[in-house]
N, C-alpha and C positions, 0 to 999 in steps of 0.2 A: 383104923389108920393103916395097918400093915398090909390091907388087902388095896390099901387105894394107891398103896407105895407099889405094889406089887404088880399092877394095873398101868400103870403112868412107865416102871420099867418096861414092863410089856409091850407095851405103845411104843416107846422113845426107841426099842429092839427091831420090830416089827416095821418101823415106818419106811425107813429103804427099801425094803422088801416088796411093798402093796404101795406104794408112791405112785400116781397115776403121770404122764406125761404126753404132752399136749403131738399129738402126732396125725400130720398134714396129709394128703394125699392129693397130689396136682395134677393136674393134666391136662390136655386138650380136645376136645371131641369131634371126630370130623362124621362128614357120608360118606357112602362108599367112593364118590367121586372125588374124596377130599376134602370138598367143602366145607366150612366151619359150620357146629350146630348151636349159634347161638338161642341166646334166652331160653336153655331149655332145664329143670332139674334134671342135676342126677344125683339120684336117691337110692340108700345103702337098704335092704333086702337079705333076708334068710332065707338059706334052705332049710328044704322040710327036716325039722328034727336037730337042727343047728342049735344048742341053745348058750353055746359061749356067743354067739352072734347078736342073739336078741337085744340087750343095753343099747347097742348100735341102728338099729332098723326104726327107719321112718328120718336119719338125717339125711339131710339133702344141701344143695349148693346150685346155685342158678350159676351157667354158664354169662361169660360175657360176648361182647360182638363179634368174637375174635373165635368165641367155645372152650375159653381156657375157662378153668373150674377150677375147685380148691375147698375141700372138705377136711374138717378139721375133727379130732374123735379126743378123749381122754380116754388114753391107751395105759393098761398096768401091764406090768414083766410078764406077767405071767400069763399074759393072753395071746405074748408071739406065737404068730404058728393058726391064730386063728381065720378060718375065710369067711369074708362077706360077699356078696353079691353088686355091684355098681352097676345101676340099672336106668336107662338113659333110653326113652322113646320106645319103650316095650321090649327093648332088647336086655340082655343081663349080660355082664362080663365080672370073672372071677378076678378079689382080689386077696390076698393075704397077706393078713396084719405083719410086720418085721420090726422086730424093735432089737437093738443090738443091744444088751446087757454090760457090756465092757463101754458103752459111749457113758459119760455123767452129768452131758444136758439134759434138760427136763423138757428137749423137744425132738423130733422125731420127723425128717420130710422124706417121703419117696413122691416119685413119679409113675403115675399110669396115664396114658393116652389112651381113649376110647374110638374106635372107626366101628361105625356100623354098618351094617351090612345092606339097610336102605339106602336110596338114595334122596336127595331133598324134595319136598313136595313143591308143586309147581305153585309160582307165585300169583297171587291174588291180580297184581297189574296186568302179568302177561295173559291168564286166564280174561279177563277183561276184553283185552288185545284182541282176543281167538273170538270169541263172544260177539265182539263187533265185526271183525273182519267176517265170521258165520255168517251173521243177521246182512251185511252189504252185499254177499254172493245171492244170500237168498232173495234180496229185491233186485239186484238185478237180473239176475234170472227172471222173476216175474215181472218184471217192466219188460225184459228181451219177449219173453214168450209172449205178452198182451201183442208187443209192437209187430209181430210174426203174425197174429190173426189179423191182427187190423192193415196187413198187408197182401193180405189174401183178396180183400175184397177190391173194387174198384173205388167204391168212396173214402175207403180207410187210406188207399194211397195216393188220393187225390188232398183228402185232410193230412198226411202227413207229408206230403210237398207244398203245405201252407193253404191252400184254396179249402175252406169249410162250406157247408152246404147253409144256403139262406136259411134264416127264421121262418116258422108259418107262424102262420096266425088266423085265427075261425072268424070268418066272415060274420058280420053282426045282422046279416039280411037271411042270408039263407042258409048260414052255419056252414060252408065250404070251407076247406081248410084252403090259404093262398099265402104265397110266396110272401115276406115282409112286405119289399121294393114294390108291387106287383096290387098293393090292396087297392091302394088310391082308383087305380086303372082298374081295378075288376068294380068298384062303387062305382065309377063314371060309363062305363061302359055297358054293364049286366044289368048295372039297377036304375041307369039315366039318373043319377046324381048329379046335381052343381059340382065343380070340381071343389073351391071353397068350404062346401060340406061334406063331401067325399073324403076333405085333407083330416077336416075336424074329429070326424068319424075315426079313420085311423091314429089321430095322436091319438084319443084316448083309449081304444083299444090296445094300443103298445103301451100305455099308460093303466092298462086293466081299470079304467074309470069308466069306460062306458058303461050306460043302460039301457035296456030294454024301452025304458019310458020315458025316455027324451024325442 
């Protein structure tokens, strides 16, 4: 009984002493250009060989849309003085624990603001943006350059002032290749066809139903 009296003292002596209190760290994180780093952790980190630090490493706090953050630790007296690392998109910035001894709240808020030395990566829409405007230079480019041979020649710039060159089409008598317009009058003329039949001939060769054994 005298050792549990003696224990419960101890305790009831002690408890101010090793009282842990709830101690905030806030801030904002920007890029180097300012800009806010939202939705991003930052996450507490030791140095090598730290090991009042250790309790603390692996908390984290996601940033809002704005990059304000806000990491909360249970900090004892006797840990003022200690540094952690705040480590935010690869980068690390030092901070050290403060806890003022003479305050008798059980809470604890400093302020650190984070600026890192990158700048923001470029966004997914605008990459897009670039992507398409790339791929428009590159066909027009190759539409310019097709439209640059096919004006080299004499039919390419007769086809590109509208006038395209007739259909052939192979003679069903003697296999000549002949102008569309042009068949009817090569069966009436070359092969003394009925004009009637000479017309027939032609629908269905423009119609690819002719045969041989008609």
């Amino acid at each position: 009984m005298r050792r549990i009296l003696v224990i419960m003292i101890l305790t009831i002596f002690f408890a101010p002493l090793v009282s842990a209190e709830t101690y905030l760290i806030s801030g904002k994180a920007t890029y180097a250009d300012n800009t806010p780093v939202p939705l991003h952790y930052v996450l507490i980190e030791c140095e090598a060989g730290n090991t009042q630090c250790y309790q603390y490493r692996g908390t984290k706090a996601m940033t809002d849309a704005y990059g304000a953050f806000t990491l909360m630790l249970d900090a004892e007296s006797q840990e003022d003085g200690v540094e952690i690392l705040l480590t935010l998109r690869g980068e690390n910035f030092t901070h050290v624990i403060q806890i003022d001894s003479s305050d008798n709240s059980n809470q604890v808020s400093v302020t650190q603001d984070i600026k890192l030395s990158q700048y923001p990566p470029p966004s997914g829409v605008f990459m897009g943006f670039g992507c398409a405007i790339v791929l428009f230079v590159l066909v027009f480019v190759s539409v310019l350059l097709r439209t640059g041979r096919r004006l080299t020649t004499k039919q390419g710039r007769m086809e590109f002032a509208g006038f395209r060159q007739a259909r052939q089409l192979e003679c069903p008598k003697c296999k000549e290749m002949v102008f569309q317009h042009e068949l009817i009058k090569h069966l009436i003329i070359d092969h003394d066809m009925e004009a009637l039949d000479a017309a027939d001939i032609t629908g269905k060769v423009m119609r690819r139903t002719w045969s041989e054994e008609e």
